[in-house]
C-alpha positions in Angstrom: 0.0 0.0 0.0 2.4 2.5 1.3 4.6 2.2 -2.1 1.8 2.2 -4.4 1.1 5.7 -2.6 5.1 7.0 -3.0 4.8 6.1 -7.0 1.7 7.8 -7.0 3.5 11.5 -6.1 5.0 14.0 -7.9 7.9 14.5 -7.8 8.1 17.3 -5.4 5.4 15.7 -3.1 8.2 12.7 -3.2 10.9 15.3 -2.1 8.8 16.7 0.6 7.8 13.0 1.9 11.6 12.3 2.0 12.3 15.4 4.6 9.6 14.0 6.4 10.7 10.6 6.9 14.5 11.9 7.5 13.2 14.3 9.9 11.5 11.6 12.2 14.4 8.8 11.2 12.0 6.5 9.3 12.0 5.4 5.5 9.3 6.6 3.3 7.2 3.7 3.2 7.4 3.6 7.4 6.0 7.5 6.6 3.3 6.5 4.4 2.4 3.8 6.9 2.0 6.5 9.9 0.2 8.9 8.2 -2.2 6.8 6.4 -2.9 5.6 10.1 -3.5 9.0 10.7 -5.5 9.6 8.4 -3.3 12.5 7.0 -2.9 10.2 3.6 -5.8 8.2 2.2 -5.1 5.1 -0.2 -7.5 6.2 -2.6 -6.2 9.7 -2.6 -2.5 10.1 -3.3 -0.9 13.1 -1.4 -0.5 16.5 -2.7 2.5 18.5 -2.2 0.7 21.5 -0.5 -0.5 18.9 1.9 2.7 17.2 2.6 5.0 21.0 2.9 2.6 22.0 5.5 3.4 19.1 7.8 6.8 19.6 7.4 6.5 23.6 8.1 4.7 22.4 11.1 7.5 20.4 12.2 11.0 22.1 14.2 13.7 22.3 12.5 15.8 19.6 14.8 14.7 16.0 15.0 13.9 14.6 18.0 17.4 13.1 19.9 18.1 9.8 20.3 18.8 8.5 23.8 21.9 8.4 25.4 24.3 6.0 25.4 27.3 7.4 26.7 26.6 10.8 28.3 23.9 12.8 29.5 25.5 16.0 29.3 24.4 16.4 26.2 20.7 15.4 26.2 18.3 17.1 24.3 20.6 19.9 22.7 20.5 21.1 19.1 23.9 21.1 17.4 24.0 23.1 14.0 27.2 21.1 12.6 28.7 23.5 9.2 30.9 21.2 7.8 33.1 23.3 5.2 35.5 22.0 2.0 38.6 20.2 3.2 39.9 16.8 3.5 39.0 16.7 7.2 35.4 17.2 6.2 35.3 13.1 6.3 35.8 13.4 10.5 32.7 15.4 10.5 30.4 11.7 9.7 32.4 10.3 13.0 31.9 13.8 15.0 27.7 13.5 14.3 27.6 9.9 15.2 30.0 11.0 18.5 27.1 13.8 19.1 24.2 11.7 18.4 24.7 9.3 20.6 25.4 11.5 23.5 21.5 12.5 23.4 22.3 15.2 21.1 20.2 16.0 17.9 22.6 17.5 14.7 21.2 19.3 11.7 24.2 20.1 8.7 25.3 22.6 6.6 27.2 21.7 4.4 29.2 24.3 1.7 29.7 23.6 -1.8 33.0 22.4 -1.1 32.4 20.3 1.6 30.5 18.3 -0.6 33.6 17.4 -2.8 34.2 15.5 -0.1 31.6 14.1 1.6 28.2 13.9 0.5 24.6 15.2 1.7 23.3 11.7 1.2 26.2 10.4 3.6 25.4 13.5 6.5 22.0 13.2 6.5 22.0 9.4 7.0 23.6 10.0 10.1 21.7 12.9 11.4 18.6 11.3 10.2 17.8 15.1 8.7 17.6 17.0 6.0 21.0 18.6 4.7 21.1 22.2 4.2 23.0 23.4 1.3 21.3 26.0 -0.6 21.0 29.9 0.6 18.3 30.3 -1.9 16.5 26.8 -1.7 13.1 28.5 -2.2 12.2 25.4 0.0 14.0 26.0 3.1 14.1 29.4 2.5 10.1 30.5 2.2 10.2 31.1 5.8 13.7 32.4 5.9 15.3 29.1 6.9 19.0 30.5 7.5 17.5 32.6 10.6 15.7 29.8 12.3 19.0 27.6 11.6 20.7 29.9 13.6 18.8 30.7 16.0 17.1 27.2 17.3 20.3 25.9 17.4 22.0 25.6 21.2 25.5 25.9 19.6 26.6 26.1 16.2 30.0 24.2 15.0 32.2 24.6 12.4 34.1 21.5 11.7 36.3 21.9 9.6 36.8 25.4 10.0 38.2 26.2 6.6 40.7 29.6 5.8 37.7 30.9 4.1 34.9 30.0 6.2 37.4 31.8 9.0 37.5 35.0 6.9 34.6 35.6 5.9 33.1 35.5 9.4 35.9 37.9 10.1 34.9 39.8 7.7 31.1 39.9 7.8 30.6 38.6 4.4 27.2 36.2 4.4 27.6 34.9 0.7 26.8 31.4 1.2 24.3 29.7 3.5 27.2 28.9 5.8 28.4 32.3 6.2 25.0 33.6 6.5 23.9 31.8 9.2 27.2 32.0 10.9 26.5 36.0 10.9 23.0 35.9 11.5 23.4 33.5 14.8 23.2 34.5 18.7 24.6 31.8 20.1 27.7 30.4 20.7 30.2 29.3 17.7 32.9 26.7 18.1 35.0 26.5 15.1 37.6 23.9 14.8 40.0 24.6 12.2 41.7 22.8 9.7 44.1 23.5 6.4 47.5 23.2 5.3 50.3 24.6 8.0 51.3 27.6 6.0 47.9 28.3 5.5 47.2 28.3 9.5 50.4 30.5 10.1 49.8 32.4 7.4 49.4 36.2 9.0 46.2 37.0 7.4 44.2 33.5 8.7 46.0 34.0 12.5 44.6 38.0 12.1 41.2 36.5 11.5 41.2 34.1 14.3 42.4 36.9 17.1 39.8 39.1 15.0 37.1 35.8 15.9 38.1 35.7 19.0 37.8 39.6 20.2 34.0 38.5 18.5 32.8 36.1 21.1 34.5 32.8 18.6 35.9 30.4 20.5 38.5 27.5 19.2 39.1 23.8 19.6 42.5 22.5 17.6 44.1 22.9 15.3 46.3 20.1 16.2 50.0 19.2 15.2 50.9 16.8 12.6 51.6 15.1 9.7 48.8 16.5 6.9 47.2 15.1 4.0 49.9 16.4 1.5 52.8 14.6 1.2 55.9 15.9 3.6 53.5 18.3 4.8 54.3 17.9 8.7 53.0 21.1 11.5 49.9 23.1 12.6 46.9 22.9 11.5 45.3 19.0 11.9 41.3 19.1 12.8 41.0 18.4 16.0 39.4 14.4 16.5 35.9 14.0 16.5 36.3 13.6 20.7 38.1 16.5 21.3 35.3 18.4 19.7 32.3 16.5 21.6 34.2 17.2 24.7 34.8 20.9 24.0 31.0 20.9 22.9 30.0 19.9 26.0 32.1 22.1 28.0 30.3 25.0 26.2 26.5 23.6 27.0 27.4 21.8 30.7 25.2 24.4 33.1 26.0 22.5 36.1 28.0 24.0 39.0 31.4 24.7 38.7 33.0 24.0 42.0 36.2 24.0 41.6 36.2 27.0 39.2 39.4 29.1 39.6 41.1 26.1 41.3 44.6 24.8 40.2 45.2 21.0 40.3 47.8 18.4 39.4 47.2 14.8 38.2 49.7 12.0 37.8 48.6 9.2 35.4 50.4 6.3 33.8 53.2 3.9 34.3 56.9 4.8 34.4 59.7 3.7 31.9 62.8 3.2 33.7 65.3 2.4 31.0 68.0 -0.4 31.1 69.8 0.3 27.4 68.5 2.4 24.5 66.3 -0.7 23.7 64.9 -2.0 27.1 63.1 -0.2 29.9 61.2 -1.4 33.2 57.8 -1.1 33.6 54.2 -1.8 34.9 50.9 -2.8 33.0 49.3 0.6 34.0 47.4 1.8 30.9 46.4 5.4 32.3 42.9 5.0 32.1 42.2 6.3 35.9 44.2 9.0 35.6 43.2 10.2 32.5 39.7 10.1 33.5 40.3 11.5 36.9 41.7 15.0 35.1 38.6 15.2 33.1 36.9 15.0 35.7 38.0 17.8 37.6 38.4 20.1 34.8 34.5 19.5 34.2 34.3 21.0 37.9 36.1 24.2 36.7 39.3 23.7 37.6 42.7 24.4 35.4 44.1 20.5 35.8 47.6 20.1 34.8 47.8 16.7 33.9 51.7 15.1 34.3 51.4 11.3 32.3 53.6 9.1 31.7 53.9 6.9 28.4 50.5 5.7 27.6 48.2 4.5 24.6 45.1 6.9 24.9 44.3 10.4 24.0 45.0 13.5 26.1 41.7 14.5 28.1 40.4 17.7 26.2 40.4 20.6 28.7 43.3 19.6 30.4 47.4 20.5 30.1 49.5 17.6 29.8 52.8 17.3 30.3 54.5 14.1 28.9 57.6 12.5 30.9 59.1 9.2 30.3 60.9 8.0 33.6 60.3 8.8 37.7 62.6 11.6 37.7 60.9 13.5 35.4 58.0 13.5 36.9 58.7 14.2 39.9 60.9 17.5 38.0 57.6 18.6 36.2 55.2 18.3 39.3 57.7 20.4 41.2 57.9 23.0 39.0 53.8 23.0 39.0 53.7 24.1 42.6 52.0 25.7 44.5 48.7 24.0 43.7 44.9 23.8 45.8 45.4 19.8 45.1 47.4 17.2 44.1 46.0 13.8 42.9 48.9 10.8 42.4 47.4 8.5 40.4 50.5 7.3 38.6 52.0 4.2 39.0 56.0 5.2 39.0 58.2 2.7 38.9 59.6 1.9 42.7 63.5 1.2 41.2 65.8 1.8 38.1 68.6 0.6 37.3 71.8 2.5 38.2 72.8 4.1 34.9 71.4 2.8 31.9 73.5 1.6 29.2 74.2 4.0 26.7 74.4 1.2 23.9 72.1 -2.0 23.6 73.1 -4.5 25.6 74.0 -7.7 23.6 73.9 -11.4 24.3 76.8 -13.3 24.4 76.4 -17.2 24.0 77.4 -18.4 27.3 78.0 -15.2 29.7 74.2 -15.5 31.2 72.2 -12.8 32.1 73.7 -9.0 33.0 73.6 -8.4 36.4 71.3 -5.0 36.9 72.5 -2.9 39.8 69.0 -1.0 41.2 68.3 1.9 43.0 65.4 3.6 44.8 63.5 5.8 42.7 62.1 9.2 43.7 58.9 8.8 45.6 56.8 11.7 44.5 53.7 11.2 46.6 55.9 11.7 50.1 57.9 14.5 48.3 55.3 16.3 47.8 53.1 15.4 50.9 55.9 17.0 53.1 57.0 19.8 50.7 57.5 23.2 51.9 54.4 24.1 49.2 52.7 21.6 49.9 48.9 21.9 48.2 46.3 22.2 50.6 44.5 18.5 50.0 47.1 15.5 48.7 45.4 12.2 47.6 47.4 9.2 46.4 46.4 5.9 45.2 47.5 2.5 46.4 47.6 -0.3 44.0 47.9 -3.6 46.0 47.6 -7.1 45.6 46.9 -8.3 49.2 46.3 -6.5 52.7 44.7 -3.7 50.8 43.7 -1.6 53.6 46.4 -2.1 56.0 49.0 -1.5 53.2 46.7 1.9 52.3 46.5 2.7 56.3 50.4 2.6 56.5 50.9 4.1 52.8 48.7 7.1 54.3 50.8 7.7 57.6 53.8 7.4 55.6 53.6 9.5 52.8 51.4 12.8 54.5 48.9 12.1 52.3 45.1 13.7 53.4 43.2 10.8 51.5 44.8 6.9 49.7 42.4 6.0 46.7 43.3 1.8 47.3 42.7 -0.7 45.0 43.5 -4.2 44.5 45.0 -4.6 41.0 45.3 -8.2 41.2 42.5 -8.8 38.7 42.1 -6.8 35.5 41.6 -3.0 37.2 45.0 -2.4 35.5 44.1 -1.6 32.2 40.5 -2.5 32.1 37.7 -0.2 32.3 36.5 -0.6 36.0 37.7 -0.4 39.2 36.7 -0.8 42.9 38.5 1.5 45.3 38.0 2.2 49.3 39.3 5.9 50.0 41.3 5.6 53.1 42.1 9.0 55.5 42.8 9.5 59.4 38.7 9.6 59.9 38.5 5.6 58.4 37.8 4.2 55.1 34.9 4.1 53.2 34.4 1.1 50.3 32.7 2.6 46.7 31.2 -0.1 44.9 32.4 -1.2 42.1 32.3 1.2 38.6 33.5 2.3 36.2 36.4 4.4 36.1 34.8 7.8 34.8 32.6 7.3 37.7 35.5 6.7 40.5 36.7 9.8 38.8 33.8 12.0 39.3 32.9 10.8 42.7 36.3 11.3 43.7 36.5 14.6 42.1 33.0 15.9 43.9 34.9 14.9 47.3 38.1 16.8 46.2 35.7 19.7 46.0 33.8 19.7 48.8 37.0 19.4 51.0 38.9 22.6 49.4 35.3 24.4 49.7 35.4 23.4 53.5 39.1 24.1 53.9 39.9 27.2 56.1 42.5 29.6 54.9 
């Protein structure tokens, strides 16, 4: 039934039925079906365009979100994606699915160049929405379409951020659809920019962004490294789809911001302690807690300085990270950090290293056996800085054990002039793995958390960082 009514319209009825069924993520016979239950199409009586248009005038602008699965944070809010003509314009598919499933709901622009890359067809599968391309669609323009764009939107983002699309913002120019609603908007613009390095150091693109910025624009990226072109190798890489959620929700998060104003250190990762050129020791720590934990607090408000060790994930977005390799290092850059409100060891340094690494690989020889490896204690930061003469006001440290968790935490605590020990018992697969079950420790007793994940852990933990500093008497 339903298809004998879609070969029955016009074509413009057809285009109109297909907005329709984008806009409420069904396909056009799944349309047909609803509205022929509603009575709004009868069998015997195919539908006319004028019929069909004023449903979809009826309708907002954004689709409906779909739920959740990974965040709340984002729930509900109306992202106006522009994605403009460069190479990076293919991250802009992985940055609606990031956004969508958040609980966010994404309607596209998309320039003319853009879609030398990507297609409409591609964008508004994913958004499950119409595609905007046209400034003088007299569809989506009868009711002036590049107004309510801008203005029903929660946030607009421009990713990629082209040297074009940059200056003609700077320059008021509203030529295209993008551009227009980019100058006709009131809310807040988050352009992440991408192009070739000279292009992003080039003085007339860097006067445009500081001319953006004085406007109210702000900026995510662009990041270092190797581009599309050949030998190409510096500034001016997209930031990753993540990064840009993560700065998106930054921007929309109304909750309270604690810990605004507040500096903060985080350790995170494992240690390499080298033997030779080659070899180093280490642990199976993969960063994850730590990581987490400096997200965590920067979503509070706080400037997080985040010191990690060699790991496999991404930087957390909000956060400056400092990259060490061995112990010593570390312990080097968090010193030069202080004075701080807090201090939060998460790290697993390595307890020894051996005394003076080789300077050349060490090589087997058939029947010598094993080198012998002279070790020595390595710095140990937590105590260092629990006794330091600028000592932050709260220390926490973390205790991964294997057996007498708590008594090893208990003694840990006295030991090291730590205020709180996060222990854990890594005997499992907590190292590594994406949950963990911790028991915070302090001189009042110790209190068990259930098991979680470890964005949890970190946001519990960094809600009871804040409400201690908040409490703290200067």
């Amino acid at each position: 039934m339903a298809s004998i009514t879609i070969r029955n319209l016009d074509d413009r009825a057809k285009e109109l039925l297909r907005r329709l069924a984008a806009a409420n993520n069904r396909s056009m016979e799944e349309q047909v079906r609803v509205m022929i239950a509603a009575s709004v199409v009868d069998a015997h009586e195919p539908t006319h365009a004028q019929e069909t248009e004023a449903v979809l005038h009826q309708r907002p602008l954004f689709p409906a979100s779909r739920s959740s699965a990974v965040s709340g944070l984002l729930s509900g809010k109306r992202i106006l994606l522009i994605i403009g003509g460069g190479i990076a314009a293919y991250k802009s598919l992985d940055l609606i699915r990031r956004l969508r499933e958040r609980g966010a709901s994404v309607r596209c622009v998309m320039t003319r160049a853009a879609q030398e890359f990507v297609t409409p067809l591609s964008v508004g599968a994913l958004t499950a929405s119409h595609v905007f391309t046209d400034l003088f669609d007299r569809q989506d323009e009868h009711d002036v379409g590049h107004i309510r764009l801008s203005r029903e939107a929660d946030l607009i983002a421009v990713a990629p951020a082209t040297a074009d699309l940059m200056a003609k913002l700077a320059g008021g120019h509203a030529s295209d659809l993008a551009s227009a609603v980019l100058l006709a908007t009131d809310k807040k613009v988050l352009m992440a920019p991408a192009m070739n390095p000279r292009m992003w150091s080039h003085p007339a693109t860097q006067r445009n962004r500081a001319q953006l910025e004085k406007d109210g624009v702000l900026f995510v990226g662009p990041n270092s490294g190797e581009m599309a072109e050949s030998g190409e190798l510096g500034p001016g890489r997209m930031a990753e789809p993540l990064e840009i959620t993560a700065a998106i929700e930054r921007l929309l998060d109304t909750r309270p911001r604690p810990l605004a104003g507040r500096r903060i250190i985080v350790t995170s990762g494992p240690t390499h302690e080298p033997i030779d050129p080659v070899r180093y020791i280490a642990n199976r720590s993969s960063g994850k807690q730590g990581h987490a934990i400096a997200a965590a607090f920067a979503s509070l408000g706080a400037h997080v300085w985040l010191v990690s060790g060699p790991v496999a994930i991404p930087d957390p977005a909000g956060v400056s990270t400092i990259h060490v390799q061995r112990a010593e290092e570390m312990r080097d850059a968090v010193e030069q950090l202080l004075p701080a409100d807090a201090a939060i060891f998460v790290a697993a340094v390595a307890d020894w290293r051996t005394e003076g690494a080789a300077d050349q690989k060490i090589k087997k020889v058939a029947g010598d056996g094993p080198p012998l490896l002279r070790m020595v204690e390595n710095p140990d930061i937590l105590a260092t800085v629990g006794h330091h003469e600028r000592r932050p006001r709260l220390v926490v440290g973390f205790a991964a054990e294997t057996q007498d968790v708590l008594k090893n935490a208990e003694a840990k605590l006295a030991k090291k002039g730590a205020d709180f020990i996060v222990a854990n018992d890594v005997s499992g697969s907590v190292m590594g793995g994406d949950r963990n079950r911790v028991t915070i420790v302090s001189k009042s007793g110790a209190e068990e958390w259930p098991e979680m994940g470890k964005d949890e852990v970190a946001a519990r933990l960094a809600d009871l960082v804040a409400e201690k500093l908040n409490t703290i008497v200067v």
